[in-house]
C-alpha positions as CSV (number, residue, x, y, z in Angstrom):
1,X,111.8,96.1,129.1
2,X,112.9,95.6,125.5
3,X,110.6,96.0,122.6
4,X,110.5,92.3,122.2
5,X,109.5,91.6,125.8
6,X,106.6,94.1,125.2
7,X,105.6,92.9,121.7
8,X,105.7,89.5,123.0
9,X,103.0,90.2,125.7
10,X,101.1,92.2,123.2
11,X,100.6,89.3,121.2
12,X,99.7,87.4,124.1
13,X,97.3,89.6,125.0
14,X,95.8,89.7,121.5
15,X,95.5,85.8,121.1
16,X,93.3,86.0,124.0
17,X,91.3,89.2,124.0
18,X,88.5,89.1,121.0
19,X,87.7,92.8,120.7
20,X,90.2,94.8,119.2
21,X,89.6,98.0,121.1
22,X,89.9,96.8,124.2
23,X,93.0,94.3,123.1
24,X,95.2,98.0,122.6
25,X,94.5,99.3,125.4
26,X,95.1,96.1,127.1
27,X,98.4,96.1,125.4
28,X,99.2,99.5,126.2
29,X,98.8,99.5,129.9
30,X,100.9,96.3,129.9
31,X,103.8,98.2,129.0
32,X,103.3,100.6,132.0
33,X,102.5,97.0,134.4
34,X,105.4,95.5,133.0
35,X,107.7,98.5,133.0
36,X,107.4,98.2,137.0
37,X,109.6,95.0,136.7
38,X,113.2,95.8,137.3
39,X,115.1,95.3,134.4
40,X,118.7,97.1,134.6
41,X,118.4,99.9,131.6
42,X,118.0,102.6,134.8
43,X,121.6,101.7,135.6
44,X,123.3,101.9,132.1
45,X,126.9,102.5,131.4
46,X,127.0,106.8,130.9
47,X,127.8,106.0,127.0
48,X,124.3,104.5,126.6
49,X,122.8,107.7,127.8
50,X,123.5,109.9,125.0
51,X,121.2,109.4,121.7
52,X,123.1,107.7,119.4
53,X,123.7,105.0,121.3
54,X,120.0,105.1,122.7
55,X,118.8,104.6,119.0
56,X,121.1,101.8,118.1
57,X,120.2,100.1,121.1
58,X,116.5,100.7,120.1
59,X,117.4,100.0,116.5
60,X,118.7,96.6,117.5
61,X,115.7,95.9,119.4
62,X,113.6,96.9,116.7
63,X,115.1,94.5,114.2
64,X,114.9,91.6,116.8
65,X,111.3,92.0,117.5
66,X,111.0,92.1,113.4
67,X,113.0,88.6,113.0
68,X,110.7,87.4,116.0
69,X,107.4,88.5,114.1
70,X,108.4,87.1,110.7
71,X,109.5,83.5,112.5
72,X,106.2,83.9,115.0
73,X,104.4,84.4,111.7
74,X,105.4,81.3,110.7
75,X,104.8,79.2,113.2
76,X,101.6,80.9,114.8
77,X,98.9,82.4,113.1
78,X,99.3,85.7,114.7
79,X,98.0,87.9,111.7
80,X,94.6,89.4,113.2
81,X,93.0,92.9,114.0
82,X,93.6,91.9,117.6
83,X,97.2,90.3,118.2
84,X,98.0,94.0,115.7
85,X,96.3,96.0,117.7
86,X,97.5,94.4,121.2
87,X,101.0,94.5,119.9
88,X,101.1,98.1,118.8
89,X,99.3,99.1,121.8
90,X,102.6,97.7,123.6
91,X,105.0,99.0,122.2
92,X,103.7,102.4,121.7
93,X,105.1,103.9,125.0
94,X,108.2,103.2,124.1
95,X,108.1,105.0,120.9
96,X,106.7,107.9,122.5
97,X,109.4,107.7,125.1
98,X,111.6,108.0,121.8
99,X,109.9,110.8,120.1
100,X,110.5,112.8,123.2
101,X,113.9,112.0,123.9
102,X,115.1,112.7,120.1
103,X,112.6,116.3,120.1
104,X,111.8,117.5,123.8
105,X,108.8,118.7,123.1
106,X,106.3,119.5,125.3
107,X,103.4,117.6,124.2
108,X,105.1,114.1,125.1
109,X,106.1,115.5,128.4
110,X,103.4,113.7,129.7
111,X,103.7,110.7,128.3
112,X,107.5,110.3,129.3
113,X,106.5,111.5,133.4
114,X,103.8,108.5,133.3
115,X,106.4,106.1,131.7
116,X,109.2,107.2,134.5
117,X,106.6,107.0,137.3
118,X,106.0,103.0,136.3
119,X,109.7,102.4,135.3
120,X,110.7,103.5,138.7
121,X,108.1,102.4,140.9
122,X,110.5,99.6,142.3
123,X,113.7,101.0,141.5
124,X,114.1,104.7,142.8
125,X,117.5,104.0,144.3
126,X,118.4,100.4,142.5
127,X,118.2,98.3,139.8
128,X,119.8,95.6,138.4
129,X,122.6,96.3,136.1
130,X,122.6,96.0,132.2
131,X,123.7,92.7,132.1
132,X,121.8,90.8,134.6
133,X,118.7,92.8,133.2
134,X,119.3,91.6,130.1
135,X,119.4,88.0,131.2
136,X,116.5,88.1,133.4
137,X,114.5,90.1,129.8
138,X,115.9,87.2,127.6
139,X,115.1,84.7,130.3
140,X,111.6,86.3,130.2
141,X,111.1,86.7,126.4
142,X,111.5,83.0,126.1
143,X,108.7,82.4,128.7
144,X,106.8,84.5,126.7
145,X,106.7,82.5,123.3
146,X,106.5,79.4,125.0
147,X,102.9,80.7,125.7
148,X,102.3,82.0,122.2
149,X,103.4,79.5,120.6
């Protein structure tokens, strides 16, 4: 899922769980729960699969999920220890998906077999492609705020 799909359920989860501990790791295993979902980046055209077009994809994400914070924070009072710590606890796979891609290293290994296990759970042999996954993540991202906001 994109960074705004998770960061959208983080909040979620934060709005509604009271104790900050517990709202990460709420927020974290979402990502893995939600990751299960088909959503077409496992078939993506071969140019996406080489770095730099990885981290503008993610970098573009990124700046959406900002814009969607800053207009969320308007609208919603979504600045607490809980809805933070939920939302970071979301997204945080993802960025240690990153960090493994951009170094190999060993020591996220781990992380990155976990993330593949959920990711393809559903969708050993198929998935949807990029576009209809990015409809059916958009379609879902605006479910999302409508229960956030």
């Amino acid at each position: 899922m994109f960074l705004t799909v998770h960061g959208a359920i983080g909040i979620i989860i934060g709005q509604r769980i009271s104790n900050p501990l517990l709202a990460f790791v709420v927020g974290f295993i979402s990502h893995y729960i939600f990751d299960i979902i088909p959503h077409g980046d496992t078939r993506a055209p071969e140019k996406w699969k080489n770095i730099i077009h990885t981290a503008f994809a993610a970098l573009i994400d990124l700046i959406i999920l900002i814009i969607f914070i800053l207009w969320l924070g308007i609208k919603v009072d979504i600045l607490n220890l809980n809805t933070a710590l939920a939302f970071f606890g979301s997204i945080i796979p993802d960025f240690l998906q990153g960090f493994y891609f951009l170094t190999n290293k060993k020591k996220f290994v781990r992380f990155q077999e976990v993330h593949n296990f959920f990711h393809f759970l559903l969708t050993k042999n198929s998935d949807f492609n990029l576009l209809t996954g990015m409809i059916l993540q958009t379609i879902f991202f605006i479910l999302l705020i409508t229960f956030i906001i």
